[in-house]
C-alpha positions as CSV (number, residue, x, y, z in Angstrom):
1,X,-0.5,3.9,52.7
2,X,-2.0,7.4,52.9
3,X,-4.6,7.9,50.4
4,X,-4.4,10.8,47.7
5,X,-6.0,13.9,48.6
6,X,-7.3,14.7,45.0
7,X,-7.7,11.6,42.5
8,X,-8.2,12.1,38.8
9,X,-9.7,9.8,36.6
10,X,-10.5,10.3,32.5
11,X,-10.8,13.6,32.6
12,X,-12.3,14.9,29.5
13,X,-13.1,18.7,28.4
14,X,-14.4,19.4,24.8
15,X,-15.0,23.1,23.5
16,X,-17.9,23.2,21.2
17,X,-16.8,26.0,18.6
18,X,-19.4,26.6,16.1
19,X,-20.5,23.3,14.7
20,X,-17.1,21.8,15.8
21,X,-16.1,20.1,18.9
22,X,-12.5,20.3,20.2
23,X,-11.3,17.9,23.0
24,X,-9.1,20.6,24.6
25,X,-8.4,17.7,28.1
26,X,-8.6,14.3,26.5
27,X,-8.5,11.4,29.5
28,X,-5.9,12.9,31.8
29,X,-5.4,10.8,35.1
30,X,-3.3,11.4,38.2
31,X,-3.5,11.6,41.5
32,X,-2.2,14.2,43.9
33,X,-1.3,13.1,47.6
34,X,-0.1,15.2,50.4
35,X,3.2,17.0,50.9
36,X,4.3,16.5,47.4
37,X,3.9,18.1,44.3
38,X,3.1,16.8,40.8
39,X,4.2,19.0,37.7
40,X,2.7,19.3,34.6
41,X,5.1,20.3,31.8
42,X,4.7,20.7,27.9
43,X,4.4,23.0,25.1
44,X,2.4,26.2,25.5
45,X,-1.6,24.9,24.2
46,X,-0.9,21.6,24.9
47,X,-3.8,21.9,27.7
48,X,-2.4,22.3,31.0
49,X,-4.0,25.1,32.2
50,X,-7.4,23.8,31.1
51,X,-6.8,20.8,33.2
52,X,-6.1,22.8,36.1
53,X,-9.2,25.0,35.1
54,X,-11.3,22.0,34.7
55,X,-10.3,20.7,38.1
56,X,-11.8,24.2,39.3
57,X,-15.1,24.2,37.6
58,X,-14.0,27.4,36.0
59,X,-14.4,27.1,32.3
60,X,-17.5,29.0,30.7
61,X,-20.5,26.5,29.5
62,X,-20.5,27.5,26.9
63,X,-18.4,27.2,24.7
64,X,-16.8,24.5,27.2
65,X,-19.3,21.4,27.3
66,X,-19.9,19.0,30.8
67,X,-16.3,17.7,31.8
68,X,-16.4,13.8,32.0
69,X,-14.2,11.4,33.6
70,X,-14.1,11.9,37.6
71,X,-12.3,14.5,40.2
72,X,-12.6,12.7,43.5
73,X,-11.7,15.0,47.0
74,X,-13.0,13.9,50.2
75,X,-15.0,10.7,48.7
76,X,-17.3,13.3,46.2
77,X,-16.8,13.7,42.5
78,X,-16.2,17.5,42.0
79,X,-17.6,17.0,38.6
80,X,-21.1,16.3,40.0
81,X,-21.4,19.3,42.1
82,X,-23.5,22.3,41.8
83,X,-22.0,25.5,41.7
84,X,-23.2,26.9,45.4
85,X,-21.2,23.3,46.3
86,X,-18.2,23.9,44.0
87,X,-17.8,27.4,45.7
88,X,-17.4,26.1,49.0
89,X,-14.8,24.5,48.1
90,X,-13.0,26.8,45.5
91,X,-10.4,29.0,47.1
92,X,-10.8,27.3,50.6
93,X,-10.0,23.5,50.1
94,X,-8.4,24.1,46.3
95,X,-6.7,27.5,45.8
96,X,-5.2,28.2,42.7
97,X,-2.1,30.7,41.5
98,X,-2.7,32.2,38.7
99,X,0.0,33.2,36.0
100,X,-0.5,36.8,36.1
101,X,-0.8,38.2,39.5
102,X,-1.6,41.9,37.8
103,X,-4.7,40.7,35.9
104,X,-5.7,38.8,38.7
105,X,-6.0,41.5,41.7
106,X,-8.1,44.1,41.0
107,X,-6.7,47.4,40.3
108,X,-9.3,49.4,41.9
109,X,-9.5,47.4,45.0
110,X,-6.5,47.8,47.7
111,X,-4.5,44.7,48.8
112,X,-6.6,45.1,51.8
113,X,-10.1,45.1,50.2
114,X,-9.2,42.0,48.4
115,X,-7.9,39.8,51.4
116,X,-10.4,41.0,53.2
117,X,-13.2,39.7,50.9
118,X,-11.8,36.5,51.1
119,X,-11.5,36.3,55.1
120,X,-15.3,36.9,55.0
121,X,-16.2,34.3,52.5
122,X,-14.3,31.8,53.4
123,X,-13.9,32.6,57.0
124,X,-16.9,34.3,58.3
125,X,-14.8,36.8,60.0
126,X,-15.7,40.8,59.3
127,X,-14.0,43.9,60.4
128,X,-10.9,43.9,62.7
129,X,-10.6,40.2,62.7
130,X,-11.0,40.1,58.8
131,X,-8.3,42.7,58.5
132,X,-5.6,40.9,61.1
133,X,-6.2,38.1,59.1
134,X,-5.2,39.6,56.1
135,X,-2.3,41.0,57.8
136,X,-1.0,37.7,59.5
137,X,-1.3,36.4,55.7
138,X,1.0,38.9,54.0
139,X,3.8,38.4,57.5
140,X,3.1,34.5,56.6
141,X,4.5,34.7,52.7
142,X,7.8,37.4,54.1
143,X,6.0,40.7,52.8
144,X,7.5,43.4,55.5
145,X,5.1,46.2,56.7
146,X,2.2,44.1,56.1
147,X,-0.2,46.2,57.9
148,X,1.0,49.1,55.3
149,X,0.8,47.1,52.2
150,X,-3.1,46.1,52.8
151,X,-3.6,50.0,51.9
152,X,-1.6,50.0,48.4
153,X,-3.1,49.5,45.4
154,X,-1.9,46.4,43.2
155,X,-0.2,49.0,40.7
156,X,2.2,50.4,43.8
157,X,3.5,46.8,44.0
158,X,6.4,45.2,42.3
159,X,6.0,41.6,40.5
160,X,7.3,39.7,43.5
161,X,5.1,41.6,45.9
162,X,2.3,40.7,43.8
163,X,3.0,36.8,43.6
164,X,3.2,36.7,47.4
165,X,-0.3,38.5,47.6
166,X,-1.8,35.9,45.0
167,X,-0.1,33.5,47.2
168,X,-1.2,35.0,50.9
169,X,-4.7,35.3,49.2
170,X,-4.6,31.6,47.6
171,X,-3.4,29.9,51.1
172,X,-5.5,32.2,53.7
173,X,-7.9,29.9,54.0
174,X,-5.7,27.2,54.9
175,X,-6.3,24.8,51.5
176,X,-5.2,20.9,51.1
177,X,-4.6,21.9,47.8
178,X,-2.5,24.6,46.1
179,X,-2.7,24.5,42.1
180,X,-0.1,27.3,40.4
181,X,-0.3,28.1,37.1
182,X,3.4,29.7,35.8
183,X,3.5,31.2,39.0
184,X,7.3,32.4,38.3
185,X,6.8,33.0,34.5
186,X,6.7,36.8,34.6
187,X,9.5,37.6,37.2
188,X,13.2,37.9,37.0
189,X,15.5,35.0,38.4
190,X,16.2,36.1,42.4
191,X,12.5,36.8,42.8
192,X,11.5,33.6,41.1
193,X,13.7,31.6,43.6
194,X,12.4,33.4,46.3
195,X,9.2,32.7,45.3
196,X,10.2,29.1,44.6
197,X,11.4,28.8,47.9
198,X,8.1,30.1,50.0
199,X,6.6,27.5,48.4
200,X,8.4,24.8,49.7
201,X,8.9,26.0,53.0
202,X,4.8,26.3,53.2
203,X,4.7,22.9,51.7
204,X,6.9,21.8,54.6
205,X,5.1,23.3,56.8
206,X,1.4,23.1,56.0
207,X,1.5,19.2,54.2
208,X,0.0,21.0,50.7
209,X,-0.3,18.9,47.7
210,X,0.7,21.2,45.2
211,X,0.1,21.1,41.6
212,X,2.6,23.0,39.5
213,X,2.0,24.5,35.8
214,X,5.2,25.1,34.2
215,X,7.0,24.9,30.7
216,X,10.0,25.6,32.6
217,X,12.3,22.4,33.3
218,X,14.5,24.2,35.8
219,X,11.5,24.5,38.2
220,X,10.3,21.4,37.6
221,X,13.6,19.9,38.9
222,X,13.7,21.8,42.0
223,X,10.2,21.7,43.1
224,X,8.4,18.2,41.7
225,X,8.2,15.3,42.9
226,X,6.3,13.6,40.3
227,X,6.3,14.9,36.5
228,X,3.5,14.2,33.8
229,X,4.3,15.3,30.3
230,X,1.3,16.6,27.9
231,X,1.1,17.0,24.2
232,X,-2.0,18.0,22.6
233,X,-4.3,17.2,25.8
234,X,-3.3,14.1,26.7
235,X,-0.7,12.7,28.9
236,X,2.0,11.2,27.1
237,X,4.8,10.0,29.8
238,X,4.4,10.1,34.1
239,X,7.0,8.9,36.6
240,X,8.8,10.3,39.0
241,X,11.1,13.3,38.9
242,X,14.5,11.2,38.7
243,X,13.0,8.8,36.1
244,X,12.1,11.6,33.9
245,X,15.3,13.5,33.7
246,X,17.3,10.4,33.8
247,X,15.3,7.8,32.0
248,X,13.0,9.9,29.1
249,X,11.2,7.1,27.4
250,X,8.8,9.2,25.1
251,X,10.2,11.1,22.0
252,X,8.6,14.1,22.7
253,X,9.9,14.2,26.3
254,X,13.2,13.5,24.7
255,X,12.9,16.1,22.7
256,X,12.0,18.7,25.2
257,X,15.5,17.9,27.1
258,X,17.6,18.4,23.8
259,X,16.1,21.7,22.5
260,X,17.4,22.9,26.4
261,X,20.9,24.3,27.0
262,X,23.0,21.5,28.4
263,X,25.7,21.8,30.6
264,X,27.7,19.4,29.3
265,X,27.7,20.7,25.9
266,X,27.5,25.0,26.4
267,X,28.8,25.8,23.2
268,X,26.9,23.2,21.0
269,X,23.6,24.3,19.0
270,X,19.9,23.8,20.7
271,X,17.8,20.7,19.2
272,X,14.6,21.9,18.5
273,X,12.0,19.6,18.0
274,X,11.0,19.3,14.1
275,X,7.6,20.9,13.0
276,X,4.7,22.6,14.8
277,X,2.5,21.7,17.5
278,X,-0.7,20.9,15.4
279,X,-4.4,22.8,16.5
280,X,-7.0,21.2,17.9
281,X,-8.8,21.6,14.4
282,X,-6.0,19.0,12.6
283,X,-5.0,16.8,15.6
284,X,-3.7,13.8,13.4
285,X,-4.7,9.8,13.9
286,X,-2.9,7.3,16.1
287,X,0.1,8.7,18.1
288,X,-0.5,12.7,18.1
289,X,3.0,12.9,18.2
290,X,3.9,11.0,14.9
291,X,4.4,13.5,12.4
292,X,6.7,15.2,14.6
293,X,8.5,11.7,15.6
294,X,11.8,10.9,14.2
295,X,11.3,7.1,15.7
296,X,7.7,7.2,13.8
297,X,6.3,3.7,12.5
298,X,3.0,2.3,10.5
299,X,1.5,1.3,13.7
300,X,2.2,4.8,15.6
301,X,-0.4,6.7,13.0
302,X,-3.5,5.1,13.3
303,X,-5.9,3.8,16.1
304,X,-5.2,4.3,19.8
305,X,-2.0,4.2,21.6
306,X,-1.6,2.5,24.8
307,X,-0.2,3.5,28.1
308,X,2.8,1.2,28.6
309,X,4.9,0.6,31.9
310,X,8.1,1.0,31.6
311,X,11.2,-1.5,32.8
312,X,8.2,-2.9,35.8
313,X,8.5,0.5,37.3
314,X,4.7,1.4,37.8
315,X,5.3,4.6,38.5
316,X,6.8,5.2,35.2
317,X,4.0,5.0,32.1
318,X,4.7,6.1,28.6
319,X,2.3,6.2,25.9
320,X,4.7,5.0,23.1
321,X,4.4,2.2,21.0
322,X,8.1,1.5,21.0
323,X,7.3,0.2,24.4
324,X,5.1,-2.9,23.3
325,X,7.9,-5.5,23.2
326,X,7.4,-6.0,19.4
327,X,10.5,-6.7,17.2
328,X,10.1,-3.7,15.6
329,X,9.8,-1.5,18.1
330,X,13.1,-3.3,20.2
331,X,15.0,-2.5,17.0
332,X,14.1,1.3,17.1
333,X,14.1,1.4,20.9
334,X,18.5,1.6,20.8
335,X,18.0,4.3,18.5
336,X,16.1,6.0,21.2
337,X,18.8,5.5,24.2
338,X,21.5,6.6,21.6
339,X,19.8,9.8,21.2
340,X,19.1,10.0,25.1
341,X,23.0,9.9,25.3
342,X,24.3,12.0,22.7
């Protein structure tokens, strides 16, 4: 069995704000293996992008403190790295899409300035051989007159002319891992499945591990392989993309499928989940989920909550409580499945 490329273990992030500490990534795990791609879905402030940022060594210390836990690539703990080390690897071996491709290219730079600057980091190459570089990077995402584009500024380009510059700039260096943050959140559908698509035919071709950001569940079914759920920085269900569409097992996960329009029920109302997404300032006891939980019992608001595997399927863990195998929880667990069907 091939081993992951990127394995995450207990990854903590705290913020210390004022004379408060907030645990903004609270012991997320995974692990991220070649040719495939692992989403992570959930609420907006629920702490995805801070994981992926924490992977990077990009948060500000301060206000974030030390990351805990362990990031292991190539046998080394990312964590433990010094920054001259970190950079080495930052944008060449892990690239990383973010959201919004205007605030991320500079606006007084051209296309070519900024492709450039990353074929002589990264690559050592300067002058003509930095600049066909950049050129053979826009022709590799589908951007026609590439050598005319390196001369426009980011303004003269559309949305999806931007993404696939992010994109050409994020894969130049030829990376094992790609991490995109809501890479299709600000364009309209035909772009976003263009996008969608370049994506998987560079996974296809290059053997990326990508890690995808999304809130969006339609993505998430056409480009993951494996899904992990968060809610209120911590993972709360993982399995595979066919288990979690077909099979939810947490409430919360649940509850994100029902408050989306179904196709089997067009004309019916939206199921919104009850309540608000608490702050980091009130996160409440025992399940973090409880208050919101219409399945909710004693044991579910106080103390930890396990991981549970679900029907023997290791691939498929739940942090739930109506997964222990008590009597209690079997009697609420048909509740659960009815709602799943309904």
């Amino acid at each position: 069995m091939i081993p992951p490329l990127l394995e995450v273990r207990d990854l903590t992030t705290r913020f210390k704000i004022g004379d408060e500490i907030w645990t903004i990534v609270d012991r997320i795990g995974f692990d991220l293996c070649q040719g495939k791609t692992l989403a992570l879905v959930g609420e907006s402030g629920c702490g995805k992008s801070m994981t992926a940022l924490t992977l990077m060594r990009m948060l500000p210390q301060p206000p974030a403190l030390v990351p805990t836990g362990s990031v292991l690539y190539n046998n080394q703990n990312l964590l433990d790295l010094s920054e001259k080390e970190m950079r080495k690897i930052r944008g060449s071996k892990i690239a990383m899409i973010f959201q919004d491709p205007m605030s991320s290219l500079n606006p007084v730079y051209t296309i070519g300035n900024q492709l450039m600057e990353v074929a002589e980091l990264h690559l050592n190459l300067t002058g003509d051989e930095a600049f066909q570089s950049a050129e053979e990077a826009l022709k590799a995402v589908g951007i026609s007159n590439a050598s005319e584009r390196l001369f426009a500024y980011p303004h003269q380009l559309s949305g999806g002319l931007k993404q696939r510059v992010m994109i050409a700039m994020a894969l130049m260096c030829n990376p094992d891992i790609l991490i995109a943050d809501e890479p299709t959140t600000a364009l309209d559908v035909t772009i976003q499945a263009q996008v969608l698509q370049l994506f998987k035919d560079i996974q296809e071709k290059k053997g990326l591990a990508i890690l995808l950001i999304t809130h969006d569940m339609g993505v998430v079914s056409e480009m993951a392989d494996e899904v992990m759920v968060m809610y209120t920085a911590q993972a709360i269900e993982k399995g595979n993309v066919q288990e979690i569409f077909n099979y939810p097992v947490h409430p919360y996960t649940l509850g994100l499928f029902q408050s989306l329009p179904s196709l089997h029920n067009r004309k019916g109302p939206l199921r919104p989940i009850k309540g608000q997404v608490p702050s980091f300032q009130h996160i409440p006891g025992g399940c973090r989920f409880h208050p919101r939980c219409p399945f909710s019992m004693e044991k579910c608001q106080t103390g930890l909550v396990k991981d549970f595997i679900i029907h023997d399927r290791s691939s498929h863990i739940a942090k739930c409580w109506l997964h222990d195998g008590s009597e209690e929880s079997i009697r609420k667990l048909p509740l659960l499945k009815l709602e799943e069907s309904s």
